[in-house]
MDAnalysis code that builds the backbone (N, CA, C; Angstrom):
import MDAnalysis as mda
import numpy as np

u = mda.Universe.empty(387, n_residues=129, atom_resindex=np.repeat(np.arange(129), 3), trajectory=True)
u.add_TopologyAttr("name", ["N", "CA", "C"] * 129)
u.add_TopologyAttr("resid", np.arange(1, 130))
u.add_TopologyAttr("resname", ["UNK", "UNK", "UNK", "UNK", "UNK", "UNK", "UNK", "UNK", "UNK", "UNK", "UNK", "UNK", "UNK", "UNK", "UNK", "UNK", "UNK", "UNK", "UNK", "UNK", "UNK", "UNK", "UNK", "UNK", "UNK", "UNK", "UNK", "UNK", "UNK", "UNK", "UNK", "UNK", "UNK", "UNK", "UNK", "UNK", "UNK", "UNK", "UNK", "UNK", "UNK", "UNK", "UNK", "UNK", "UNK", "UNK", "UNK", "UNK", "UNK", "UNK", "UNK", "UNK", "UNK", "UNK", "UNK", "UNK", "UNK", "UNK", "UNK", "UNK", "UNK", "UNK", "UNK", "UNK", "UNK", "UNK", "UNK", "UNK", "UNK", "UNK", "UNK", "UNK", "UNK", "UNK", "UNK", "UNK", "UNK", "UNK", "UNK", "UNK", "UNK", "UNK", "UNK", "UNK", "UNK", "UNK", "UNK", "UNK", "UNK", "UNK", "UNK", "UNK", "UNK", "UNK", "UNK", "UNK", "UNK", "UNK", "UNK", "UNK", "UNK", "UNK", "UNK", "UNK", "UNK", "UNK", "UNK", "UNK", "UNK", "UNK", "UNK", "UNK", "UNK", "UNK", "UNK", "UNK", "UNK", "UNK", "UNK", "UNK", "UNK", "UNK", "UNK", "UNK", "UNK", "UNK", "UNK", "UNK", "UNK"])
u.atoms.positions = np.array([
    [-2.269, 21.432, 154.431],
    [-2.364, 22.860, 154.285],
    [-3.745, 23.196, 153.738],
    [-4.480, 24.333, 154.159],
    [-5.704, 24.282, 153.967],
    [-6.456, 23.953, 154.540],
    [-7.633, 24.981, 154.644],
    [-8.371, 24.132, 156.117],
    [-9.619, 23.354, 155.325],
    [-9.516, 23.963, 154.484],
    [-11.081, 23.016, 153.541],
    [-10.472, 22.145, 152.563],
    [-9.294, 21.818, 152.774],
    [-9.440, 20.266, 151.708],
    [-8.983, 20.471, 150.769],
    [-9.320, 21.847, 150.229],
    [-8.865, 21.852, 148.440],
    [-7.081, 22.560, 148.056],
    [-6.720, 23.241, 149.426],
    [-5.691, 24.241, 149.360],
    [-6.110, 25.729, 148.842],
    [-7.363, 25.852, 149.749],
    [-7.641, 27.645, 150.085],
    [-7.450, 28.266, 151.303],
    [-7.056, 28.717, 151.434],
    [-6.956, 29.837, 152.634],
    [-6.837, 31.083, 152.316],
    [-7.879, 31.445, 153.791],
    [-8.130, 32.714, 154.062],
    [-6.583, 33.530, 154.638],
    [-6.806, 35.040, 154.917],
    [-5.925, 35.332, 155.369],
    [-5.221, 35.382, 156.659],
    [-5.921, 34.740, 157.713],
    [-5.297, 34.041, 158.464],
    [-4.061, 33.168, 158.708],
    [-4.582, 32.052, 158.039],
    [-3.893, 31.114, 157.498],
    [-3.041, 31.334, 157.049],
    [-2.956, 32.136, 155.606],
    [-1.589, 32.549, 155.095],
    [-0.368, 33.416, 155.968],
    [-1.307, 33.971, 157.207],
    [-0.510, 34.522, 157.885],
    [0.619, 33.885, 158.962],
    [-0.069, 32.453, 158.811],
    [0.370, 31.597, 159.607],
    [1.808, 30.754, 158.861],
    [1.695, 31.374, 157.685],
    [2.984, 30.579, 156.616],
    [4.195, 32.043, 156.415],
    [3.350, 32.881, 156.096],
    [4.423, 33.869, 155.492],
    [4.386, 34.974, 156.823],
    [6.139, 35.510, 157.267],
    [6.411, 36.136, 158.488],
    [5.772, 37.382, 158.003],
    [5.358, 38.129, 156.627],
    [5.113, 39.442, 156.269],
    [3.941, 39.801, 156.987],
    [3.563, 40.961, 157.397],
    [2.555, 41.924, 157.909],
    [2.536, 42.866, 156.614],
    [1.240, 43.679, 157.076],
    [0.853, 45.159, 156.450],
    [1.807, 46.173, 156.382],
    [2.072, 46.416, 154.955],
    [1.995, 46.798, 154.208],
    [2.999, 45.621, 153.139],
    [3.810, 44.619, 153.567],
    [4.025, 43.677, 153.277],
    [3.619, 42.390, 152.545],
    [2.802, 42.056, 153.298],
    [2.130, 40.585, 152.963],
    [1.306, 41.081, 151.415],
    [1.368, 40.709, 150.571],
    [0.640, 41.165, 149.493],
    [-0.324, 40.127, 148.787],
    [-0.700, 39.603, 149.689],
    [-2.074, 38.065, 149.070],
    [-2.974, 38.435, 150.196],
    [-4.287, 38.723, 149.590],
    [-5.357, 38.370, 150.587],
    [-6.244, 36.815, 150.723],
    [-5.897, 36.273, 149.683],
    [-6.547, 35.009, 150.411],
    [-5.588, 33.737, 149.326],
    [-5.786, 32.582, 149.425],
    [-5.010, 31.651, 148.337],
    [-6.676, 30.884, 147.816],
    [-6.887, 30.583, 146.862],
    [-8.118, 29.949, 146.036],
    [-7.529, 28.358, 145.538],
    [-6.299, 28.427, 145.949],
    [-6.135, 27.160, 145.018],
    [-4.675, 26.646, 144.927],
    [-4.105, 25.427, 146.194],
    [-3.095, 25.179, 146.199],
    [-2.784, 23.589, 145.891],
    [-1.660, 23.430, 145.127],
    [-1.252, 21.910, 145.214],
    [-0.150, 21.909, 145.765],
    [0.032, 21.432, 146.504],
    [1.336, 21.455, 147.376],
    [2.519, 20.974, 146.425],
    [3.665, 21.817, 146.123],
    [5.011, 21.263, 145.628],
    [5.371, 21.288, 144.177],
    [3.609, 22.066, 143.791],
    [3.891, 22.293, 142.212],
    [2.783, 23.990, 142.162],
    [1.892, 23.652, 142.600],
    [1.442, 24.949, 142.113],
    [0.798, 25.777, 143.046],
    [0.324, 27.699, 142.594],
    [-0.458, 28.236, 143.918],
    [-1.141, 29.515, 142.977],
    [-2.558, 29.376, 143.499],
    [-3.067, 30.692, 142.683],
    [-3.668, 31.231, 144.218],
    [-3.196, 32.672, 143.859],
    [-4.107, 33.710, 145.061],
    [-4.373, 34.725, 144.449],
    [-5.272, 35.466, 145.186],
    [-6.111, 36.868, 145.467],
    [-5.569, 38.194, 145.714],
    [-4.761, 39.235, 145.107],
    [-5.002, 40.495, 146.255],
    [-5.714, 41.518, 145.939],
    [-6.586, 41.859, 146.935],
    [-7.715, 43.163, 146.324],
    [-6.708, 44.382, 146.601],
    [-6.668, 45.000, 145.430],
    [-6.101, 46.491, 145.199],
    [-7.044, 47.518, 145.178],
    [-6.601, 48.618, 146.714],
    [-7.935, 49.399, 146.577],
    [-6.696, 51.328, 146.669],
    [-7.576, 51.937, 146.558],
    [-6.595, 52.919, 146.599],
    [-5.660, 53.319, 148.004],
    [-6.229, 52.840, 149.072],
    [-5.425, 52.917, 150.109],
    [-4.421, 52.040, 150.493],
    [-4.062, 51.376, 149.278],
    [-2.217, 50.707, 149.400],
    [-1.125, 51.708, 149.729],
    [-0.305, 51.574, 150.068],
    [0.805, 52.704, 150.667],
    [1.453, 53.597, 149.655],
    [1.533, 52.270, 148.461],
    [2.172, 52.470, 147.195],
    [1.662, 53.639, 146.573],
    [0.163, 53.448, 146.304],
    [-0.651, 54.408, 146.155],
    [-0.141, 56.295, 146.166],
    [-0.240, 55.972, 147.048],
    [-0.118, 57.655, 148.545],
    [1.048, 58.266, 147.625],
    [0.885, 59.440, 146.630],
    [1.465, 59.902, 146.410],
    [2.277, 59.609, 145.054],
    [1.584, 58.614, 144.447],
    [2.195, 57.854, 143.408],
    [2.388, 58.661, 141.711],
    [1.076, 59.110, 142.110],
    [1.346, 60.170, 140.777],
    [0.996, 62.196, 140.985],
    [2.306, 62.519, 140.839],
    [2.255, 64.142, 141.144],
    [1.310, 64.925, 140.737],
    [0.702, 64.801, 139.157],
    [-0.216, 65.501, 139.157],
    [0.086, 66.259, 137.497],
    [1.360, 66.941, 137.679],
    [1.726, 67.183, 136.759],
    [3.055, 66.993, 135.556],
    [3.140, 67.420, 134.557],
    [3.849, 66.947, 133.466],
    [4.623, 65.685, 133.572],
    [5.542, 64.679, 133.048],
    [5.865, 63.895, 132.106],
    [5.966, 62.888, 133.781],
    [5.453, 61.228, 133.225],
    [5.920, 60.558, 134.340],
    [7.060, 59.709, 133.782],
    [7.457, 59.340, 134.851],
    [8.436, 57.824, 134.813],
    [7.783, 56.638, 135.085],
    [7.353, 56.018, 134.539],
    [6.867, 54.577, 134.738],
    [7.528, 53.341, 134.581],
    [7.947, 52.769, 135.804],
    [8.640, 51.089, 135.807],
    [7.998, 50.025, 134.927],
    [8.897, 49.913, 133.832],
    [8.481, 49.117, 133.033],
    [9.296, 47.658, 132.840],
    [10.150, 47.140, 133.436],
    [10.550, 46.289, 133.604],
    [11.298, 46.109, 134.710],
    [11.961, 44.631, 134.396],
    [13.346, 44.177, 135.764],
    [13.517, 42.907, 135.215],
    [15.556, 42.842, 134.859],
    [15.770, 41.461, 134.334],
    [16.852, 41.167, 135.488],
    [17.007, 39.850, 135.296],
    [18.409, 39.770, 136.587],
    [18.509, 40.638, 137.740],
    [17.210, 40.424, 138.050],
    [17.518, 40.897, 139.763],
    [17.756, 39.645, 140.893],
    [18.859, 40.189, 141.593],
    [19.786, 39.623, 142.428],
    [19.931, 40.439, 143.715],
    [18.819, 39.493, 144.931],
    [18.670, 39.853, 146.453],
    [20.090, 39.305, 146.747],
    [21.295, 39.906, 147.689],
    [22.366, 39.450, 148.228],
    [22.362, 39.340, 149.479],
    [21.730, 39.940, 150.186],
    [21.098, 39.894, 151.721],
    [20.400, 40.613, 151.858],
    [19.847, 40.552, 153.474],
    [19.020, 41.355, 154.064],
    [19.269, 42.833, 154.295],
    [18.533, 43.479, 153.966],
    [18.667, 44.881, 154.644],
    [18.191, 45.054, 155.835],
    [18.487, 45.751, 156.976],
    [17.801, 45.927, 158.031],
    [18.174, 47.487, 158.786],
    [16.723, 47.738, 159.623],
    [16.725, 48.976, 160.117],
    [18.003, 49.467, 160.675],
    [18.185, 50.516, 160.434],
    [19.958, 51.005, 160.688],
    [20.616, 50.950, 159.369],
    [21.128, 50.411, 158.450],
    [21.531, 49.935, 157.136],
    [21.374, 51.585, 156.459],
    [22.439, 51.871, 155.786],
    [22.161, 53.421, 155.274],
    [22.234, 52.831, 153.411],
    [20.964, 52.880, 153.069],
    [21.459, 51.839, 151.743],
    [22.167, 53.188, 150.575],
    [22.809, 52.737, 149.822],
    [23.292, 53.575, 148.871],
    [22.933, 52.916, 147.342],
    [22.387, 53.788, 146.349],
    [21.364, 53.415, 145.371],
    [21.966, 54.216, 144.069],
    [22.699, 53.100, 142.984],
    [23.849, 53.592, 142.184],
    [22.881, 53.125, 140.974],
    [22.642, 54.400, 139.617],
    [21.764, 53.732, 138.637],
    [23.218, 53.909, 137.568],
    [23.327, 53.352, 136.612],
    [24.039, 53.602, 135.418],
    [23.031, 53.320, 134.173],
    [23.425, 54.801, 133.274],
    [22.817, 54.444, 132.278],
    [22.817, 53.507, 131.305],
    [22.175, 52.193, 130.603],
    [22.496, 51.641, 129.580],
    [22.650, 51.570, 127.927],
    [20.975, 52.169, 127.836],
    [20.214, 52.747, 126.523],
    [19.215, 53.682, 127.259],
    [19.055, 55.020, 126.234],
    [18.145, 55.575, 126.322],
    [17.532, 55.471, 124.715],
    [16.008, 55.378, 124.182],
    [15.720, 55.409, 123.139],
    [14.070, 55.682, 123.216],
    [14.215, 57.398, 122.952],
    [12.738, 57.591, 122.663],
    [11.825, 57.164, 123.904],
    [12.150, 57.792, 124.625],
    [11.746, 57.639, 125.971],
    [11.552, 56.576, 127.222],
    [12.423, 55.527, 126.606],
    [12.422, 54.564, 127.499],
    [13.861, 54.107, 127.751],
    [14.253, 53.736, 128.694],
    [15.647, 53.966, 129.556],
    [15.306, 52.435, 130.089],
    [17.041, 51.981, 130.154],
    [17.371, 50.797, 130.649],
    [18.788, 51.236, 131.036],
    [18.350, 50.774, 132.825],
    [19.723, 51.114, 133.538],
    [20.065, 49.431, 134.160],
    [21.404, 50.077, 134.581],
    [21.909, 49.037, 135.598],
    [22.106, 49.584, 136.772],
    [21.350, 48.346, 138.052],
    [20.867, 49.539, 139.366],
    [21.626, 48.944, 140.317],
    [22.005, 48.991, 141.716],
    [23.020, 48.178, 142.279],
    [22.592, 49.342, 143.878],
    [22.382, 48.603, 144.979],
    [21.337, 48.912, 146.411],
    [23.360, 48.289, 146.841],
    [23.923, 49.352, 148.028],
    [24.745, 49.063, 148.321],
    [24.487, 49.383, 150.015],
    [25.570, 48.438, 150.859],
    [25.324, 48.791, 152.579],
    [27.115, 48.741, 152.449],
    [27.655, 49.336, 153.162],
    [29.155, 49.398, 154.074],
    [29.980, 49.087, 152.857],
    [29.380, 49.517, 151.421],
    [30.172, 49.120, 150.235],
    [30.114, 47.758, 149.494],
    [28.945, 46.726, 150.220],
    [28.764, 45.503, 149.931],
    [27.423, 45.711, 148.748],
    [27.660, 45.366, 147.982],
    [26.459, 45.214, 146.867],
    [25.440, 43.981, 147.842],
    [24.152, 45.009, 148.206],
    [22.889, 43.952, 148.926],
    [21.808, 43.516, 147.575],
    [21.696, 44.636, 146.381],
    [20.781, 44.299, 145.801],
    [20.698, 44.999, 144.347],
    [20.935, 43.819, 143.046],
    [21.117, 44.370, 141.637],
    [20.347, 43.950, 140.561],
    [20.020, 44.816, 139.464],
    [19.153, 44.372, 138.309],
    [19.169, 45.471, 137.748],
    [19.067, 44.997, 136.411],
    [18.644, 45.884, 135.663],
    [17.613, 46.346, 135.077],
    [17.475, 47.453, 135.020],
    [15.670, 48.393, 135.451],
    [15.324, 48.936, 133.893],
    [13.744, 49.054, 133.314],
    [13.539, 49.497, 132.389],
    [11.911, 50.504, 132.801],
    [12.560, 51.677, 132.357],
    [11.635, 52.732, 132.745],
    [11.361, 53.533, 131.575],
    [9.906, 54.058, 131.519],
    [9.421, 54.553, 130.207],
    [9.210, 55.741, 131.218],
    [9.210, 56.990, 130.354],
    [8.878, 58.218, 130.142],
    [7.012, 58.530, 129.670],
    [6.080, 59.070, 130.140],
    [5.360, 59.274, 129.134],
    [4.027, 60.578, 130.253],
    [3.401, 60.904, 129.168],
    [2.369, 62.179, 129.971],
    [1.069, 61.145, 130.486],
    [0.798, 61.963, 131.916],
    [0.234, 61.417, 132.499],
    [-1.276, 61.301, 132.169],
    [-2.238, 60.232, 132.164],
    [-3.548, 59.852, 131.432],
    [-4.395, 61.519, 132.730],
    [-5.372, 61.653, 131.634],
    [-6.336, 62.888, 132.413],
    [-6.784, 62.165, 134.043],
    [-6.982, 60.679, 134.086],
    [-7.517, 60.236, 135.439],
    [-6.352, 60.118, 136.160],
    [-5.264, 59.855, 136.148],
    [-4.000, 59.941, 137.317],
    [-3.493, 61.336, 137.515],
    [-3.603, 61.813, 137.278],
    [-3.370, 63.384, 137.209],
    [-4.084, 63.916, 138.906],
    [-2.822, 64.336, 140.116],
    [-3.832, 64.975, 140.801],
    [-4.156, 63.640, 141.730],
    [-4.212, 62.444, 141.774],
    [-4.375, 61.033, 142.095],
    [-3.641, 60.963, 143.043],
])
């Protein structure tokens, strides 16, 4: 693996391992692999990520994802799939909230964890962003 010897690859290459595309694939290059124990990569974050587009409103108080413990993929979702998205509250304290979240298809739990989200006013540079 690797075309130079050391376990780097460009993004080619990686494309050639992982099935993800754009807006998906989230490594632009690998710097440094040992096969079967370790992997360091690259992704350049520029403002035209998808994520981006719309990420912060502009005005008063945001919600910001501040954690995830015990998350549990149960299958695939796929196009057609009408997902249904159940939060329960756990703690709220002084502006930060911990729920229990649960991604449901045909009544089958596909996808669960529990989520920790802070409250707080948005910095003068994301504002409008």
């Amino acid at each position: 693996m690797g075309s130079n010897g050391c376990g780097a690859m460009d993004i080619l290459e990686i494309m050639r391992y992982l099935p993800h595309r754009y807006p998906f694939l989230l490594v632009d290059r690998i710097v440094e692999l040992v096969e079967n124990k370790s992997i360091r990569g690259i992704k350049n974050v520029t403002m035209n990520e998808p994520f981006f587009q719309g990420h912060y409103p502009g005005d008063g108080a945001l919600i910001f994802f501040a954690g995830i413990d015990d998350a549990r993929f149960r299958r695939q979702v796929r196009p057609g799939d009408q997902l249904i998205l159940e939060a329960e509250v756990q703690r709220l304290v002084r502006g930060i909230g911990k729920f229990a979240v649960r991604a449901k298809v045909d009544g089958e739990i596909v996808a669960e964890a529990d989520l920790m989200a802070a409250m707080r006013m948005p910095d003068k540079g994301t504002s409008g962003s």
